[in-house]
N, CA and C atoms as a LAMMPS dump frame, in Angstrom:
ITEM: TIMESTEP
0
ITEM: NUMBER OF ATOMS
405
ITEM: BOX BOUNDS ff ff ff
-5.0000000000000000e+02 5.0000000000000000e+02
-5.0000000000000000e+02 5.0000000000000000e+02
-5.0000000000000000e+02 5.0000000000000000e+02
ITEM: ATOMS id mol type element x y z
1 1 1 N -3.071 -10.569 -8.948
2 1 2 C -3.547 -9.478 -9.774
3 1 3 C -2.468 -9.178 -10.821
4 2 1 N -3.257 -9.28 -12.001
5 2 2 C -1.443 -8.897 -13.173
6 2 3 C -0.909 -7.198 -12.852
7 3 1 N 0.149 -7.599 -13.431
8 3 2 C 0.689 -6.573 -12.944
9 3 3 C 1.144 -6.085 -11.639
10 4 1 N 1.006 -6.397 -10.391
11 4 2 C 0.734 -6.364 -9.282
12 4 3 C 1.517 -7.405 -8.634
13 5 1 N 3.029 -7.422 -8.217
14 5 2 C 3.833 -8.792 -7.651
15 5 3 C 3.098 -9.171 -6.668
16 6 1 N 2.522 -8.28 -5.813
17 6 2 C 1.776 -8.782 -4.51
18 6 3 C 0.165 -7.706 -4.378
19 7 1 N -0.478 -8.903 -3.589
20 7 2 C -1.985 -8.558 -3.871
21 7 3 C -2.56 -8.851 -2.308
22 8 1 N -3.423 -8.506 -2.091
23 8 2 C -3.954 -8.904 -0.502
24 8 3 C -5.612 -8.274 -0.721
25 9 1 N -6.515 -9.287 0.108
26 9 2 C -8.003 -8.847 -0.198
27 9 3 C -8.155 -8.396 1.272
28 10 1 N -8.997 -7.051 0.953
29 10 2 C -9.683 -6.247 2.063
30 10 3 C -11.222 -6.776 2.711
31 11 1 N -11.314 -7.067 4.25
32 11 2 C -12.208 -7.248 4.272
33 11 3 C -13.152 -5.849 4.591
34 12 1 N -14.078 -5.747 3.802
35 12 2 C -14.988 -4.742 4.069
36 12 3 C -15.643 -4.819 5.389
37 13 1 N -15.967 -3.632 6.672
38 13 2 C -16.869 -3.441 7.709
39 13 3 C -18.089 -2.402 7.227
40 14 1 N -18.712 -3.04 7.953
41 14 2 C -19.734 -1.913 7.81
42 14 3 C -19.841 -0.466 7.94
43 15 1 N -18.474 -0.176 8.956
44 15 2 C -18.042 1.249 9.489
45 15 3 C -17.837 1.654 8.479
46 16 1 N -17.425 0.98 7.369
47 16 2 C -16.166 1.79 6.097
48 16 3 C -17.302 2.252 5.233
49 17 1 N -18.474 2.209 5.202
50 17 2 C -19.425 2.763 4.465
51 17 3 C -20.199 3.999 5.22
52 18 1 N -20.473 5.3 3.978
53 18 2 C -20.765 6.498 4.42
54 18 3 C -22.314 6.217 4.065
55 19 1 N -23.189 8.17 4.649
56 19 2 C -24.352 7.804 4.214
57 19 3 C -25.057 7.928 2.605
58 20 1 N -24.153 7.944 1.583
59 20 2 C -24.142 7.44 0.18
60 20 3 C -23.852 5.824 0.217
61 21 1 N -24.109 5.323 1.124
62 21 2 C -24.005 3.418 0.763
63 21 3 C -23.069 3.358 0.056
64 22 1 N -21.57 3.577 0
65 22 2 C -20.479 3.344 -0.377
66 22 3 C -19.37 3.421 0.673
67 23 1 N -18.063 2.773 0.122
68 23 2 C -17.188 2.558 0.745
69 23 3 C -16.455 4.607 0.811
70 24 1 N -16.501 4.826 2.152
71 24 2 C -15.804 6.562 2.238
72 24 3 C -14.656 6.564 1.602
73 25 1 N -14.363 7.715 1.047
74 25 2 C -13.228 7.932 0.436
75 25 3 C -11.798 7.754 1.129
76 26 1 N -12.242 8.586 2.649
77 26 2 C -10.868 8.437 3.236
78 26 3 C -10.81 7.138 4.023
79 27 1 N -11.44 6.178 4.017
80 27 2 C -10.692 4.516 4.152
81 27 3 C -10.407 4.069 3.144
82 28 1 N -10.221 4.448 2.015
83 28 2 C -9.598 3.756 0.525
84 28 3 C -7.726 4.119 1.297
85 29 1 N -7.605 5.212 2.028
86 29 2 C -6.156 5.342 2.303
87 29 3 C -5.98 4.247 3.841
88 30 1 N -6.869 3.98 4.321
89 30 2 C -6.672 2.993 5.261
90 30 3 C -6.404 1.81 4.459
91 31 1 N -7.173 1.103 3.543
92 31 2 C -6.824 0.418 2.684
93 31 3 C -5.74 -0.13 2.22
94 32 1 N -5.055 1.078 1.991
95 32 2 C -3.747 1.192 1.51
96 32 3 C -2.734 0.589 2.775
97 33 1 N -2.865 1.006 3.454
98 33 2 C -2.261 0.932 4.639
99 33 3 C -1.925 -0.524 5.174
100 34 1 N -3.169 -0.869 5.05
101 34 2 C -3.373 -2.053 5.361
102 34 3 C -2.485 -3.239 4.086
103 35 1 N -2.478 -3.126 3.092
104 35 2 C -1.972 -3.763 2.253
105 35 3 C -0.37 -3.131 2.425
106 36 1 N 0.227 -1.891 2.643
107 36 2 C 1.706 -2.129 2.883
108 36 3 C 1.878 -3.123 4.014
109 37 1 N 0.987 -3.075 5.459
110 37 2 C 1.307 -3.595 6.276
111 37 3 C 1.886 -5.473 6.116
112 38 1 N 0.389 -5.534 5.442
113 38 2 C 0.224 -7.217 5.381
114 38 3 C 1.82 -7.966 3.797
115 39 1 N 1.929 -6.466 2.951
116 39 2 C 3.152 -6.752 1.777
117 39 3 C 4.464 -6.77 3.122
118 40 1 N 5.091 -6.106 4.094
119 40 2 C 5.875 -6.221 4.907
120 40 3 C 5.96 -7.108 5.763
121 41 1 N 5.247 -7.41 5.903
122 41 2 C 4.715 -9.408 6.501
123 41 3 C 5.16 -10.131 6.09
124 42 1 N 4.451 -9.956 5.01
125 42 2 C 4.499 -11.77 3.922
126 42 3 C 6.205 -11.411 3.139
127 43 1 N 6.788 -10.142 2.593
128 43 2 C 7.601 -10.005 1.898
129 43 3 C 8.687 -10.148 2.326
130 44 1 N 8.883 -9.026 3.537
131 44 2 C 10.375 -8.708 4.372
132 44 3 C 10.422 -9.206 5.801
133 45 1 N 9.477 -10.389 6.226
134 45 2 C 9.268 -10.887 7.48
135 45 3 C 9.38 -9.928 8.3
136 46 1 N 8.659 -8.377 8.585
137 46 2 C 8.451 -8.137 9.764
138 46 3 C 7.663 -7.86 10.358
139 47 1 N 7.656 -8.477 12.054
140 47 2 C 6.209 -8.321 12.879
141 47 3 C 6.786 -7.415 13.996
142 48 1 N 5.561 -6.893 14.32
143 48 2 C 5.65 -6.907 15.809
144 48 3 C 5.322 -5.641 16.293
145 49 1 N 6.653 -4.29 16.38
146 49 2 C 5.802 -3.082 16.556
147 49 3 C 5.614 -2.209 14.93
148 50 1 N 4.864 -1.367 14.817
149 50 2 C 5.166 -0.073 13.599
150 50 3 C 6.032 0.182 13.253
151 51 1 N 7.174 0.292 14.423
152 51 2 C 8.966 0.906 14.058
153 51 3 C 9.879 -0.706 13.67
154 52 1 N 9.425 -1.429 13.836
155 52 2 C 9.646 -2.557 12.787
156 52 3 C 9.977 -2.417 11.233
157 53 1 N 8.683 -1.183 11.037
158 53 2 C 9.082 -1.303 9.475
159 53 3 C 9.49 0.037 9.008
160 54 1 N 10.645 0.113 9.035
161 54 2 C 11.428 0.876 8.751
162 54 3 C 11.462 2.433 7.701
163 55 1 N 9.946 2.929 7.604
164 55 2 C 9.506 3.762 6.679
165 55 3 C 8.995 5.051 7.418
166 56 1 N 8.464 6.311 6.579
167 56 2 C 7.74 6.859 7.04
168 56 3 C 6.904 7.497 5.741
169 57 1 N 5.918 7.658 6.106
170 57 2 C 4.692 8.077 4.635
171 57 3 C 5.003 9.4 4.757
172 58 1 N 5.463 9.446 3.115
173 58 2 C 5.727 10.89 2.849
174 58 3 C 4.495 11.499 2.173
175 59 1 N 3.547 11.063 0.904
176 59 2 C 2.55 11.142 0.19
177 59 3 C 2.145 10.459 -0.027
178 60 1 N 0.595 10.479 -0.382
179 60 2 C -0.577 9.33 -0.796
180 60 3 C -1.339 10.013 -1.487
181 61 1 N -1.5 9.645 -2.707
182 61 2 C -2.418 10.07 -3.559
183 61 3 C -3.265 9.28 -4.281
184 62 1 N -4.989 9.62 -4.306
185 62 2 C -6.039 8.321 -4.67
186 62 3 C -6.544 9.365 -5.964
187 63 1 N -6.5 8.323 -6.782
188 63 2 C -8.008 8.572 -7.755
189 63 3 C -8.893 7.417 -7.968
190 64 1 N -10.325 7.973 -7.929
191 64 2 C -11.534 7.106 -7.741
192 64 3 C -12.154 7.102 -8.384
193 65 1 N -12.122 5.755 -9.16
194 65 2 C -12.666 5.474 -10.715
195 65 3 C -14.015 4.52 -10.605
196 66 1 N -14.422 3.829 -9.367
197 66 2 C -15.764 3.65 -9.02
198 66 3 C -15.857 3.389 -7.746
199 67 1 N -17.495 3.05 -7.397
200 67 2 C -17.57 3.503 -5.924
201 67 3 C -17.665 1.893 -5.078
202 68 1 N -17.31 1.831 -4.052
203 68 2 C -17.072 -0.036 -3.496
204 68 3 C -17.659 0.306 -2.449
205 69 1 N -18.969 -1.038 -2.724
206 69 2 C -20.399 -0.852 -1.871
207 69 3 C -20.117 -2.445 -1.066
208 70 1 N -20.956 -2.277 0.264
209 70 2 C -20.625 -3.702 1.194
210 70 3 C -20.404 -5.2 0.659
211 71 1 N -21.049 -5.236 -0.44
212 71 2 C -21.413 -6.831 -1.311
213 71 3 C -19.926 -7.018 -1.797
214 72 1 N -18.861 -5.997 -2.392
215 72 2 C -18.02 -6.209 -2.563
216 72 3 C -17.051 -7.104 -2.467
217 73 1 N -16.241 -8.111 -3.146
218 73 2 C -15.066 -8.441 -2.939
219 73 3 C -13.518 -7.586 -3.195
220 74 1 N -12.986 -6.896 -2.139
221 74 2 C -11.994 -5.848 -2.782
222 74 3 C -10.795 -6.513 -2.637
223 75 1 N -9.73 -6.174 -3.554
224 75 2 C -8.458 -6.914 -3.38
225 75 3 C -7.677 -5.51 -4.08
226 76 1 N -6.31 -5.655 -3.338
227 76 2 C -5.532 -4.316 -3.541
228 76 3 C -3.969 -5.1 -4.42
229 77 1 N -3.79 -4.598 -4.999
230 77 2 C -2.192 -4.963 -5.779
231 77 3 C -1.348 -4.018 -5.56
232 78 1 N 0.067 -4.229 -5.384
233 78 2 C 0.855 -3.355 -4.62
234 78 3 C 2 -3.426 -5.857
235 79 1 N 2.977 -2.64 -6.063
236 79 2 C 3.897 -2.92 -6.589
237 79 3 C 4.906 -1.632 -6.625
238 80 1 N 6.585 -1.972 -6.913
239 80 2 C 7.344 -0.737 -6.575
240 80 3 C 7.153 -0.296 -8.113
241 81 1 N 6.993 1.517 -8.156
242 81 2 C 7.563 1.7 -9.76
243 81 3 C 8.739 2.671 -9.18
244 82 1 N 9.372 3.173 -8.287
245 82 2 C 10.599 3.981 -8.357
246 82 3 C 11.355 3.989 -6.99
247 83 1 N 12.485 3.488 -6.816
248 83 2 C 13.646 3.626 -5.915
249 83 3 C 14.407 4.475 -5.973
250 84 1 N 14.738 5.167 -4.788
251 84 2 C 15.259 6.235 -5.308
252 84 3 C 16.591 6.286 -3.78
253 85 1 N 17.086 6.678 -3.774
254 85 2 C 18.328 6.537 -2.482
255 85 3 C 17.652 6.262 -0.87
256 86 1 N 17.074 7.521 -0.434
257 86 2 C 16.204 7.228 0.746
258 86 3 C 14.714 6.459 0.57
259 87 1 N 14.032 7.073 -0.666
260 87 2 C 12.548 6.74 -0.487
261 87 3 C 12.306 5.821 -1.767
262 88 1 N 10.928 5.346 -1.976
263 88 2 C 10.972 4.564 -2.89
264 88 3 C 9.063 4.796 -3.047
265 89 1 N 8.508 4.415 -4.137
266 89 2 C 7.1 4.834 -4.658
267 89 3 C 6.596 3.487 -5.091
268 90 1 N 5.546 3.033 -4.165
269 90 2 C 4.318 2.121 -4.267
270 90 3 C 3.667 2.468 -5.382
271 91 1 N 2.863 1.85 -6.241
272 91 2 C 1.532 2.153 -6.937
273 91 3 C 0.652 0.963 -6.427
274 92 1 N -0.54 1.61 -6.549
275 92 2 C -1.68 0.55 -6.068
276 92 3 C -2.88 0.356 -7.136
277 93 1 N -3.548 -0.495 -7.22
278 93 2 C -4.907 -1.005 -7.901
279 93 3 C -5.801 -1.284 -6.654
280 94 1 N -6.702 -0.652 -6.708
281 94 2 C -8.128 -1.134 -5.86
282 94 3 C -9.392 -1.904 -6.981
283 95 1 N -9.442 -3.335 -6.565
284 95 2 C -10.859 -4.062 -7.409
285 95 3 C -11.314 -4.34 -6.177
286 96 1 N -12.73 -3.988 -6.925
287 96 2 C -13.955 -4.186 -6.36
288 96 3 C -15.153 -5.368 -7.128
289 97 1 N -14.633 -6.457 -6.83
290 97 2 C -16.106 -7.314 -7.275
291 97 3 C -15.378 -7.278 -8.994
292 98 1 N -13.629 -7.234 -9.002
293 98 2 C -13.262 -7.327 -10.017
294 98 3 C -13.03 -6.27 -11.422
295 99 1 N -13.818 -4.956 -10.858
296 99 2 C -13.733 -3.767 -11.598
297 99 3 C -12.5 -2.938 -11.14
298 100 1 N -12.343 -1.798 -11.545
299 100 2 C -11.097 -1.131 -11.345
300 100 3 C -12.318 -0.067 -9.916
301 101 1 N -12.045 0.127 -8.733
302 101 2 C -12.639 0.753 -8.026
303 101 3 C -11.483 2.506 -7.979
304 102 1 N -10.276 2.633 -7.969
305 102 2 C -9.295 3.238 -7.285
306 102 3 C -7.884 2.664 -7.814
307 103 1 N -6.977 3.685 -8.149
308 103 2 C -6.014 3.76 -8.355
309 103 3 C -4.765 4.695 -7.409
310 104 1 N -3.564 4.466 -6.896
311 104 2 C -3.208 5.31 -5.844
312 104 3 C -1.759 4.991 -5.5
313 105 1 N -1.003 5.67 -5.23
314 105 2 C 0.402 5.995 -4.977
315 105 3 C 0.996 6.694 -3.773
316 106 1 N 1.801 5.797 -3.17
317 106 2 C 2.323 6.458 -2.039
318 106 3 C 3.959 6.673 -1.95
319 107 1 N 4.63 7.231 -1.075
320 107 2 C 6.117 7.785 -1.257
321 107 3 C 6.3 7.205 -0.143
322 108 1 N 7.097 6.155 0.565
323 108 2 C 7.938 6.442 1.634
324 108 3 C 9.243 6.071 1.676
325 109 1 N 9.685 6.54 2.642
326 109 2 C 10.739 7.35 2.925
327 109 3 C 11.387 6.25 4.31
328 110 1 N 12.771 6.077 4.185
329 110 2 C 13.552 5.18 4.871
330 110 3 C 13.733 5.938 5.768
331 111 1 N 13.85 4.965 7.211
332 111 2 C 13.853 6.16 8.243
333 111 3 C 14.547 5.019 9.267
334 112 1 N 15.34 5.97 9.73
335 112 2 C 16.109 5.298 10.975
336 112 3 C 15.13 6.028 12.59
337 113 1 N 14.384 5.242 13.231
338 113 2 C 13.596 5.939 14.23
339 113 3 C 14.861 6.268 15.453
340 114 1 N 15.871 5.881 15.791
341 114 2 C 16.553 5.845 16.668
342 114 3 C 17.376 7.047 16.378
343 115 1 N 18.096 7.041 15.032
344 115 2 C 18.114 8.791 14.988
345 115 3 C 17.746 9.681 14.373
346 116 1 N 16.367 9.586 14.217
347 116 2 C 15.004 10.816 14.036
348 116 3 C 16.091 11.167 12.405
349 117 1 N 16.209 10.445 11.537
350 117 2 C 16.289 10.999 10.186
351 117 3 C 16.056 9.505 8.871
352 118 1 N 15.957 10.175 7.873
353 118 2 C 16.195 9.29 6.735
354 118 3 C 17.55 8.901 6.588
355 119 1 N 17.551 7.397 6.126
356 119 2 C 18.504 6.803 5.941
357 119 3 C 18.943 6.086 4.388
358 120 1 N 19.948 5.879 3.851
359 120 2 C 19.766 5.125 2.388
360 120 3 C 19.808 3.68 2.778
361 121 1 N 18.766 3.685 1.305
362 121 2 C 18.524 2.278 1.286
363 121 3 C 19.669 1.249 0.897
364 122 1 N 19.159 -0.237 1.94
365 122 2 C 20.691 -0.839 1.826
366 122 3 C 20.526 -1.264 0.371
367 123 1 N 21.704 -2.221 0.209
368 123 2 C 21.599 -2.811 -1.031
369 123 3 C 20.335 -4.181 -1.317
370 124 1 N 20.625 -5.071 0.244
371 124 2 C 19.663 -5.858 0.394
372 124 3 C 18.271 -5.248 0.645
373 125 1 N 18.24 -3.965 1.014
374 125 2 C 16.21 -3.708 0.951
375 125 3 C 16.126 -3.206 -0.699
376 126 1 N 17.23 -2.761 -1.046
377 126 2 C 17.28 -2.162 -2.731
378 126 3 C 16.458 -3.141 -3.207
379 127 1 N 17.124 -4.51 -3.366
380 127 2 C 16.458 -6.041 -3.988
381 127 3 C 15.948 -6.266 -3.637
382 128 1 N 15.226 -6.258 -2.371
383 128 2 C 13.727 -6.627 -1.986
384 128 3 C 12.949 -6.137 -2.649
385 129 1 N 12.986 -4.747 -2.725
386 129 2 C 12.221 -3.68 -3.488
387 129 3 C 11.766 -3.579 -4.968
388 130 1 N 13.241 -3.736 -5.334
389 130 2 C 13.15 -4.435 -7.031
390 130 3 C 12.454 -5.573 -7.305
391 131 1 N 12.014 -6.528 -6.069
392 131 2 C 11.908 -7.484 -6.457
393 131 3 C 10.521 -8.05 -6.612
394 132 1 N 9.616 -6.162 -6.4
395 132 2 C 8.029 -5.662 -6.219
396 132 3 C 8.149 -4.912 -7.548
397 133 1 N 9.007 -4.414 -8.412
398 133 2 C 9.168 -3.841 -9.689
399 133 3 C 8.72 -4.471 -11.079
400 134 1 N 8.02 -4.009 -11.53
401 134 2 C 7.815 -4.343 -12.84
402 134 3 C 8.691 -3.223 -14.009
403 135 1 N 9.45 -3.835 -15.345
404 135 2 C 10.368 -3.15 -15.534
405 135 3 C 9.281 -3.05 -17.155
């Protein structure tokens, strides 16, 4: 997806549709979810549990610019626009069947789970991060 260093396609269920025959609003943030998961995979090799990946969701914010019905092909683009010491800011693209469906931004926040606080980012996750940046 231009613009977008990394991209991953959603498969649509039938669950994810309300009774307006569209995709519900609040799985567009599952969505999301799903595409940090699968960008921490493929990007920073990690599997295994949740506390693997080293974050915690501070904010998520969607705007919904059309509606994504079952026939759909959806694909999400991920990319960093701001690093900041502890946390750092995703932006997202939602296409649907190639249209702009959703646009959306999330905050998280570096987190050490072992002692229950935020931590700064190293230098090596800095460049990982940058390395999802478009300048």
């Amino acid at each position: 997806m231009r613009g977008y260093p990394f991209s991953c396609p959603i498969e649509l269920r039938y669950g994810d549709i309300d009774a307006m025959n569209h995709v519900n609003n609040a799985v567009y943030v599952s969505y999301l979810e799903f595409a940090r998961v699968q960008l921490w995979r493929e990007r920073f090799g990690f599997v295994g549990s949740a506390r693997d990946i080293p974050i915690i969701l501070a904010r998520v914010a969607v705007d919904y610019r059309s509606p994504i019905d079952l026939a759909d092909a959806v694909t999400i683009g991920v990319r960093v626009t701001h690093i900041g010491r502890t946390s750092f800011t995703f932006a997202y693209r939602i296409e649907a069947s190639g249209r702009l469906a959703a646009e959306a931004e999330t905050v998280q926040v570096h987190y050490d789970y072992a002692a229950g606080k935020p931590v700064a980012i190293s230098p090596a996750f800095r460049g990982q991060l940058a390395a999802l940046r478009l300048e």
